[in-house]
MIZA-728932 format. One line per 5 residues: number of its first residue (from 1); their letters; for each residue x, y, z of C-alpha. Coordinates in nm, 2 decimals. Layout:
NUM = A = X Y Z; ...
//
This chain:
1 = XXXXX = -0.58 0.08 -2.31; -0.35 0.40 -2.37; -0.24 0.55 -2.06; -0.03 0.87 -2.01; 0.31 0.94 -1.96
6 = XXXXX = 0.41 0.98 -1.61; 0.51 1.32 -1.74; 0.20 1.44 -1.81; -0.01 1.27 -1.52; -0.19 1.44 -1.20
11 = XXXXX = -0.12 1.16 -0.94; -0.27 1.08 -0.62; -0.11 0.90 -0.34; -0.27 0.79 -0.01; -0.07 0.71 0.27
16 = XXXXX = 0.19 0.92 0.19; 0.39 1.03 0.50; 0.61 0.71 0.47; 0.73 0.36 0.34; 0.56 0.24 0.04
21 = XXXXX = 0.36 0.59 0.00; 0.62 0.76 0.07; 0.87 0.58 -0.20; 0.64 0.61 -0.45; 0.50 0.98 -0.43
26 = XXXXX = 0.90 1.06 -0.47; 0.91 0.80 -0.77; 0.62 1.00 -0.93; 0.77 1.30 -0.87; 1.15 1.20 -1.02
31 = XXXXX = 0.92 1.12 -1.35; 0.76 1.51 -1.37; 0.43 1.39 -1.24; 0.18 1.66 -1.08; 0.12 1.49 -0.69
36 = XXXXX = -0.17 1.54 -0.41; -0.01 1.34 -0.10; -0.24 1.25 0.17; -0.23 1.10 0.51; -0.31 1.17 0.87
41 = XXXXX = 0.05 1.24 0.98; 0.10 1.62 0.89; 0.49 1.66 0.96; 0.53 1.39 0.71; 0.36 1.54 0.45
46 = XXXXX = 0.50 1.83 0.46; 0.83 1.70 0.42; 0.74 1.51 0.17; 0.59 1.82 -0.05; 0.97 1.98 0.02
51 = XXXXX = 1.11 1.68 -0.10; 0.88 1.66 -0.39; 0.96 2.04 -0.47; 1.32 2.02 -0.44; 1.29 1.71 -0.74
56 = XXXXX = 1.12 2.01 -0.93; 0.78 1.85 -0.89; 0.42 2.04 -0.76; 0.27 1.88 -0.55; 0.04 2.00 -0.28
61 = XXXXX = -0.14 1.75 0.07; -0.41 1.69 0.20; -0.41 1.53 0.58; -0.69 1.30 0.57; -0.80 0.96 0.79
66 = XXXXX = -0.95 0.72 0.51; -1.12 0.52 0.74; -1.36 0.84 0.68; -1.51 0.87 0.34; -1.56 1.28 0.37
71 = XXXXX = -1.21 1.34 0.45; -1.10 1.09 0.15; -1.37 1.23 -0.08; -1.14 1.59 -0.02; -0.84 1.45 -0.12
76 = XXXXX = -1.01 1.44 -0.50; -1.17 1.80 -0.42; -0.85 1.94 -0.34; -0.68 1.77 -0.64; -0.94 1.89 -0.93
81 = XXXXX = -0.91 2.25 -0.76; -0.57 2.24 -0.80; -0.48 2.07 -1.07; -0.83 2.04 -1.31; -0.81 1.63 -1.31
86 = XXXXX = -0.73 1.32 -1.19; -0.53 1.05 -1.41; -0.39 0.81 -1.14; -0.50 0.72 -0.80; -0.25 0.47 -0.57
91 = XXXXX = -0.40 0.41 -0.23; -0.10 0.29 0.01; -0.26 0.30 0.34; -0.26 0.02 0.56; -0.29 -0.03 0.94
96 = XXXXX = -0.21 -0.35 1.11; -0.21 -0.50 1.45; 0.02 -0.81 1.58; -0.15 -1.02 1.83; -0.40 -1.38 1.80
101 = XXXXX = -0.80 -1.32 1.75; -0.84 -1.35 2.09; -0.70 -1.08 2.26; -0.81 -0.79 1.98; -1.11 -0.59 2.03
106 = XXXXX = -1.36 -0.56 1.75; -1.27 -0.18 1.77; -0.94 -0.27 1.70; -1.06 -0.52 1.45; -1.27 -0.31 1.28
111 = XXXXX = -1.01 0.01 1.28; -0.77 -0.23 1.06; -1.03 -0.31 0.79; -1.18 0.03 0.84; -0.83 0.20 0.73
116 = XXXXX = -0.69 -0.15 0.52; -1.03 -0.24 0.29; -1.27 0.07 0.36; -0.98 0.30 0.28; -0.97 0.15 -0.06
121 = XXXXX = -1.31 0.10 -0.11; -1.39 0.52 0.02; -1.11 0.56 -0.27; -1.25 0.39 -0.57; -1.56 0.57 -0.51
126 = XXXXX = -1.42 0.89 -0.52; -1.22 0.84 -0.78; -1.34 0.70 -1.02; -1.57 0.94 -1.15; -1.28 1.19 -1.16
131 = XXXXX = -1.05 0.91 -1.37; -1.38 0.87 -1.66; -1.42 1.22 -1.68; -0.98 1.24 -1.76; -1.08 0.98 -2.04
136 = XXXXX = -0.95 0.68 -1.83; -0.67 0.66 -1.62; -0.54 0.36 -1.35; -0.66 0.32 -1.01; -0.38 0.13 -0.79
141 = XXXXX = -0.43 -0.06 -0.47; -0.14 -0.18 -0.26; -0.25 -0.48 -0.11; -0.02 -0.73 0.02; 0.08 -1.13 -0.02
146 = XXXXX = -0.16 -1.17 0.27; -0.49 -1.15 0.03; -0.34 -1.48 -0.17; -0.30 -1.63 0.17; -0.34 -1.53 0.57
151 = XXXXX = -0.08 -1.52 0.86; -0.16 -1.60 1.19; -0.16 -1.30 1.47; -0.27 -1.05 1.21; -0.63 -1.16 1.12
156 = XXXXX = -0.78 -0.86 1.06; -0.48 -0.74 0.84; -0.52 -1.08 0.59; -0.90 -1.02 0.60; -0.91 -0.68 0.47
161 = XXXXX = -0.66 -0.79 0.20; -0.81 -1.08 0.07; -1.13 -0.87 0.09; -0.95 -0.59 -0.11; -0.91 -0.87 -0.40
166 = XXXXX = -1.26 -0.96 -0.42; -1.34 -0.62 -0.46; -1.12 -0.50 -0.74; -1.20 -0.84 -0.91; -1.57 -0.74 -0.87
171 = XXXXX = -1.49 -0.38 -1.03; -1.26 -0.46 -1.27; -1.51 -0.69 -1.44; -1.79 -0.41 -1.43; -1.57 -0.15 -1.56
176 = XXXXX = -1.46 -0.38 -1.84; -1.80 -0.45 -1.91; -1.89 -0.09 -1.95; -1.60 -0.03 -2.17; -1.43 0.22 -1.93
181 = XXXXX = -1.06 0.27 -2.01; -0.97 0.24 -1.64; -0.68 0.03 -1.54; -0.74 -0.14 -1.20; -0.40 -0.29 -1.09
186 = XXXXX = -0.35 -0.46 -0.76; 0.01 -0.45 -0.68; 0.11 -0.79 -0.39; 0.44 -0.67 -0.20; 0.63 -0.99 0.00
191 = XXXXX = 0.76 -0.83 0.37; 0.88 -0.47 0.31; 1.17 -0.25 0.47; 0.91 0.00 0.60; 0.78 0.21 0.93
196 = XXXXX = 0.48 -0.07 0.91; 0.59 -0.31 1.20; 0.71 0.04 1.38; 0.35 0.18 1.34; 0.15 -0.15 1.43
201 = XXXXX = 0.03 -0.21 1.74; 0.14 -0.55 1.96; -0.01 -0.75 2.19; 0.28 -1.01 2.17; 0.50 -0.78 2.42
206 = XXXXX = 0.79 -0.69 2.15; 0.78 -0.53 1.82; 0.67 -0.67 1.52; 0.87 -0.79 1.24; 0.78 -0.92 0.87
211 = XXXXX = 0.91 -1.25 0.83; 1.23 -1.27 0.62; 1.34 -1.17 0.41; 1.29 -0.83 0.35; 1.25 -0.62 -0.02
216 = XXXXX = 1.35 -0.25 -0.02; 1.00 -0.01 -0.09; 1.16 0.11 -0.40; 1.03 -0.23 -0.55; 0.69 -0.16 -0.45
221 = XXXXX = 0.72 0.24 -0.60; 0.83 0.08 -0.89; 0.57 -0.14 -0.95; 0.34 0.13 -0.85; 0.47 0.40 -1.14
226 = XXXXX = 0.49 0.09 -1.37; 0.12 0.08 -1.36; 0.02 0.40 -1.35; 0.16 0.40 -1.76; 0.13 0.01 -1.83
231 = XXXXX = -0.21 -0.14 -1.73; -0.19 -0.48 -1.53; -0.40 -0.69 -1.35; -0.16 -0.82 -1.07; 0.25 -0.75 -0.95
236 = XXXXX = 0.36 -0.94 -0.72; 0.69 -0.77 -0.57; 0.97 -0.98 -0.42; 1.08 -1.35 -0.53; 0.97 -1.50 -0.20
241 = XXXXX = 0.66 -1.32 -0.28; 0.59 -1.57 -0.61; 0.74 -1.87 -0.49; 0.47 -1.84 -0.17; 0.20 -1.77 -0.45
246 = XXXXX = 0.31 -2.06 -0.64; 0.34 -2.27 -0.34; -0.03 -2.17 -0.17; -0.17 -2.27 -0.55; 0.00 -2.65 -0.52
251 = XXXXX = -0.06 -2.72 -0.17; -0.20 -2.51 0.11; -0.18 -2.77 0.35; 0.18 -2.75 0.30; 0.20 -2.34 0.37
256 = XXXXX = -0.05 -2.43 0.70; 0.23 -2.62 0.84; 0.55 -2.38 0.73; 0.35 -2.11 0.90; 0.27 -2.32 1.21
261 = XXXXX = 0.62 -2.38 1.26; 0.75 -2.02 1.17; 0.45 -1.79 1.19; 0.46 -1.73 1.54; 0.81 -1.67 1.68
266 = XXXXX = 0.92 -1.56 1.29; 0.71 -1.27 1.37; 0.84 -1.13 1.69; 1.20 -0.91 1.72; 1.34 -0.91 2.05
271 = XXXXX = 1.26 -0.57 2.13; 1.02 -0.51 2.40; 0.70 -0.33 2.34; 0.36 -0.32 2.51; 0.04 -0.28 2.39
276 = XXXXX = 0.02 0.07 2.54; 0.29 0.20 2.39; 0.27 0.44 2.06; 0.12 0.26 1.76; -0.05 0.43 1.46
281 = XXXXX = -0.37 0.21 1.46; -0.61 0.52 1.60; -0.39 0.81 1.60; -0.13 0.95 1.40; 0.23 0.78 1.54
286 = XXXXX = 0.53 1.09 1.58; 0.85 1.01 1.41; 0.92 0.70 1.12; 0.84 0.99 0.91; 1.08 0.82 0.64
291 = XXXXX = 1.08 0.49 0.32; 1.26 0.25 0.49; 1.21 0.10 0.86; 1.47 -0.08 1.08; 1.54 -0.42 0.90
296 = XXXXX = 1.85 -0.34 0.56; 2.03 -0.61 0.77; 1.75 -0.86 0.64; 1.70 -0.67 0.29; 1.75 -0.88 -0.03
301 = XXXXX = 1.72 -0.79 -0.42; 1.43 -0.90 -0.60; 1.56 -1.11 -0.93; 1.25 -1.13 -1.06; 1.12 -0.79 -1.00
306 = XXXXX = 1.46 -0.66 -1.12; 1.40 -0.90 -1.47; 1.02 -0.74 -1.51; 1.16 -0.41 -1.48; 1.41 -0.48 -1.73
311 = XXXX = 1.13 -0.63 -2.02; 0.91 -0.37 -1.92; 1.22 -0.12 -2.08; 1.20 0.07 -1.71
//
């Protein structure tokens, strides 16, 4: 499978207004790629095109909810009318809440794998008709560690992931099997320096926090551009990322009882927060309009990534 140069790409990044999206639209645009950013959260966008423009990049957004499948099936509108095609598609939106099955709501249940698996799904659809006409082309889903295996307090979160990796298993098969040139990556991030845990809602009583350590977004943009010109299957980013694969492979029972004694209190800051106050899970959140969240005191380098990137001549 030949893919373009980022150079001569029309690129299409969903959840764009921060963190991973964010990191990697600028990526994109640092390599002379052609960008539609989308999102719900208009100030960020819009200060994301400036930034894009100012790395001498196009690049033109589209606010959009993709928890709706008209407002996602825009985003590609909007792209062709600009730009004629569609080569790369990376969907980065995510939503998450932090509290035990228990005391969710199935709307707030539903919202998560609405925005977290539906998002992706609404994506695919759209685009993929747009990537066979281009000739082939990669369609990129950030999903997370949490589809190889689940935390505790954010249920709906690990069941939309793990049901994002039975369906781009499912479609990866079927486009193989009808000899489509279409590179369908899922790309596993470990706990990311982003606005995430600002955005997600709580119903612990303080903010949310990944558990440590942390790996800067520019690992996940990375691995995002990487596959946009190299087709793979699977990147895992971070190094605690692949030893947790590794370890759930060998012995579940043993990641069960890590996360039982760490999964719960490991996840909570100190930082008081109710459930009422601003999250992102409905609405668009103000502010956080930026890559990196509040945690470069728990931020390590990624050996392994840092090695790939390295073979990969990046």
């Amino acid at each position: 499978m030949q893919l373009k140069p980022i150079h001569q790409q029309v690129v299409v990044v969903i959840g764009a207004s921060s963190g991973i999206g964010r990191s990697a639209a600028l990526e994109f645009a640092r390599r002379g790629a052609q960008l539609t950013v989308a999102a719900r959260n208009q100030e960020g966008l819009t200060s994301l095109v400036g930034e894009i423009e100012r790395l001498g990049a196009k690049a033109i957004a589209v606010p959009a909810d993709v928890a709706d499948f008209d407002q996602v099936n825009a985003i590609a509108e909007a792209t062709v009318a600009a730009f004629g095609r569609i080569d790369t598609w990376a969907n980065c939106a995510a939503a998450g809440i932090l509290a035990p099955f228990e005391t969710m709501t199935i709307e707030e249940f539903r919202r998560v794998i609405d925005v977290t698996l539906m998002g992706q799904v609404y994506g695919a659809k759209v685009a993929l008709p747009h990537l066979k006409q281009a000739g082939g082309g990669s369609l990129i889903a950030v999903s997370s560690m949490e589809g190889r295996r689940a935390l505790p307090l954010q249920s709906p979160y690990s069941t939309a992931k793990h049901g994002l990796e039975g369906f781009l298993e499912s479609l990866r098969v079927e486009l193989a099997h009808d000899g489509q040139a279409i590179n369908v990556t899922s790309i596993k991030p470990a706990v990311i320096n982003t606005p995430f845990y600002n955005h997600m809602r709580t119903k612990v009583g303080v903010k949310p926090t990944g558990l440590p350590p942390y790996y800067d977004p520019q690992l996940v943009a990375d691995a995002v551009v990487l596959a946009a010109e190299h087709p793979l299957r699977d990147y895992i980013v971070g190094d605690v990322g692949r030893l947790l694969d590794l370890t759930q492979r060998l012995s579940p029972e043993l990641v069960d009882l890590a996360l039982g004694l760490v999964g719960f209190q490991g996840q909570r800051t100190e930082e008081p927060k109710s459930a009422q106050d601003p999250d992102n899970l409905f609405e668009p959140m103000p502010g956080y309009q930026k890559v990196k969240g509040d945690f470069d005191h728990l931020t390590l380098p990624s050996i392994s990534d840092w090695l790939i990137q390295k073979l990969m001549g990046r």
